[in-house]
Structures are given as C-alpha cells and as structure tokens.
C-alpha positions in Angstrom: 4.5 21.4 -7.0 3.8 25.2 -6.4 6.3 25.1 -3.2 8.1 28.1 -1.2 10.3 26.7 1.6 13.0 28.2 4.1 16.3 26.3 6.0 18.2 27.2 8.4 20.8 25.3 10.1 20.5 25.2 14.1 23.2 24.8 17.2 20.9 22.8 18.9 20.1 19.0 19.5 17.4 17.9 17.1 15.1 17.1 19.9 15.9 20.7 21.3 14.6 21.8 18.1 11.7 19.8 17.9 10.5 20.3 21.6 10.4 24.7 20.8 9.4 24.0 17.7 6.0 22.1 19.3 5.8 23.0 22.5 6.8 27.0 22.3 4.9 28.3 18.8 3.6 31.3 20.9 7.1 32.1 21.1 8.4 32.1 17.6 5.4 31.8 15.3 4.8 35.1 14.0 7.5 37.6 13.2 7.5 40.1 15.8 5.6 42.8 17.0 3.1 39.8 16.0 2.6 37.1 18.8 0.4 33.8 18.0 -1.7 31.6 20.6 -2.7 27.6 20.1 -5.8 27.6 21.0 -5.8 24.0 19.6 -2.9 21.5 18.6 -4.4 17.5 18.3 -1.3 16.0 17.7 -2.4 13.1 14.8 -3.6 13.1 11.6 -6.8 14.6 11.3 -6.4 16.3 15.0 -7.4 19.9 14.8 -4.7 22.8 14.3 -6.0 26.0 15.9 -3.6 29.0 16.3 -4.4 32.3 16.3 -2.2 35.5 15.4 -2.3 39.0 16.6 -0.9 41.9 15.3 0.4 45.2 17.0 -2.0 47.4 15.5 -5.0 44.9 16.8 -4.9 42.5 14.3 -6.4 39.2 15.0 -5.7 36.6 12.5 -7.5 32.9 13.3 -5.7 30.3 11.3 -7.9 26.8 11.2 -7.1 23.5 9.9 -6.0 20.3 10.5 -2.8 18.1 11.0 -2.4 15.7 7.9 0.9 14.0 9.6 2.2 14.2 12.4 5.3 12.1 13.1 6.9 12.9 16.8 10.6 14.1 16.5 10.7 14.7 12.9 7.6 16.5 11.2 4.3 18.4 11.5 1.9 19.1 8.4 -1.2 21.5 8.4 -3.8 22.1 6.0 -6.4 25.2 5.7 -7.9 23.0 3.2 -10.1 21.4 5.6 -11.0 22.1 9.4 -12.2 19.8 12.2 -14.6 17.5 11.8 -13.8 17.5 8.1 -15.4 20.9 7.1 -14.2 21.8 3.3 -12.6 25.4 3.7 -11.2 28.1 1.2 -7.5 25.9 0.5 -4.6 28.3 0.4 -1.6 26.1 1.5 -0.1 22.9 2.9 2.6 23.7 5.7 5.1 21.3 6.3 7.5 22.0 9.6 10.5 19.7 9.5 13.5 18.9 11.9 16.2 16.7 10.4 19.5 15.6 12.1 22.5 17.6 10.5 26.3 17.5 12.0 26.5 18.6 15.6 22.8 20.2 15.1 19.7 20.1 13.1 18.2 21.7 9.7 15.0 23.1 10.1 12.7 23.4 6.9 9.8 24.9 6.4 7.5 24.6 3.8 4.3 26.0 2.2 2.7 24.3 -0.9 -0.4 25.5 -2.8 -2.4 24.2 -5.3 -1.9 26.7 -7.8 0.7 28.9 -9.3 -1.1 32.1 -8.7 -1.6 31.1 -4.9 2.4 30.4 -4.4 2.9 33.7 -6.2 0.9 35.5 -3.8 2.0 33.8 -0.8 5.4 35.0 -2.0 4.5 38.3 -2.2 2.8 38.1 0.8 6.1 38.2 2.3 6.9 34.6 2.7 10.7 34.9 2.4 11.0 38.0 5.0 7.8 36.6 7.5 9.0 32.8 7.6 12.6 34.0 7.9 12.1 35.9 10.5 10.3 33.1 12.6 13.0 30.6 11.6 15.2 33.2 13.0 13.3 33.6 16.0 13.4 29.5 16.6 16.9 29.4 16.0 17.5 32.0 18.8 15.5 30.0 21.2 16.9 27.1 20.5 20.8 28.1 20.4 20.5 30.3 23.4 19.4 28.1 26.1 21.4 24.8 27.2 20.0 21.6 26.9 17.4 20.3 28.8 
C-alpha cells in the first residue's frame, strides 16, 4: 500500500472529536491562510463528498468525490477516484479520517492512499506532512479548547 498518514493524540472526548471533525471541516480543513467550504457531504457510502478550498492569494481548489464508508463515530473515507453518480475521475488518493478511543481522549489518524508509488511520492512532496499536520493541529485546538458539549 502506497500510504502517508498522520496521528495525533487529542484532550478531548472521542465524540468531541468526531462531531468537529464532521460537522466543523470549514474550520480546520485547510492549513491556514487556506479556508475550505462543503458544498456537499452525503453521509453513506456512495453519498457525494464536495468541498471546496480557497487560498489567500485567490485560489480556488474544488475537491470532488465520493464517500466509500462512512461509519458514524469512528470513520470517514473519500475517493477522487470516482464522483457522484459514479463518474470515473483522474484517481489521486483514498482519504481515510479516523477517531479511535485512546486513554482519557482520542487518536486521530489521517490517511492518504494512492495507487501508485509515484503518486504517494508526490503527494509527499506536495507537502503532506507539513499541510495535514497543520490541519490535525488545527482540530486538535478546536477540540481541546472548548468544554464539552
């Protein structure tokens, strides 16, 4: 598997986690100056994933695809591979958002896998480490500094 994936550990009830993880992507999606909009989010397999990026220089970045899994509480999985209704697009990745029950709080993993070498490779130097990093970050703020609801 040609897989790049980030942790990090989070002060925060898993269904903290999971709730801003799902229901706050706007917030922590891109690394900022960069801000992201859902313009979609079917929550099933096969529902449509629609989000769309923008940079601070006017970059607007659509990102299309569609959920292969989506189990409430615990995971979310994308593909660009295909978009609604089934339309074969140019694959890149399969993104795979986890929360898992750790301690006191949760892990958070992220994870992008690609169908070749070459694509993981530039992914990675894409900035994967830095970019999905600094979102987990992000998250992990949200999460840790705002009590329990």
């Amino acid at each position: 598997m040609h897989e790049l994936s980030i942790s990090r550990f989070i002060a925060a009830s898993p269904a903290k986690v999971w709730d801003v993880m799902t229901n706050r992507q706007g917030e922590w999606w891109c690394p900022k100056p960069w801000r992201a909009e859902v313009v979609v989010q079917e929550r099933r397999a096969g529902g449509r994933a629609s989000l769309t990026m923008y940079g601070p220089d006017g970059e607007v970045v659509p990102n299309e695809g569609i959920y292969l899994a989506w189990d409430e509480g615990r995971r979310f999985v994308t593909t660009d591979a295909v978009t609604a209704d089934f339309v074969p697009a140019g694959p890149f990745m399969i993104g795979i958002w986890e929360v898992v029950p750790e301690g006191d709080g949760a892990r958070y993993v992220a994870s992008a896998r690609h169908w070749t070498q070459e694509a993981m490779e530039q992914h990675a130097a894409m900035g994967f480490v830095d970019g999905w990093g600094a979102c987990a970050d992000q998250l992990q703020a949200l999460c840790e500094n705002e009590s329990e609801s």
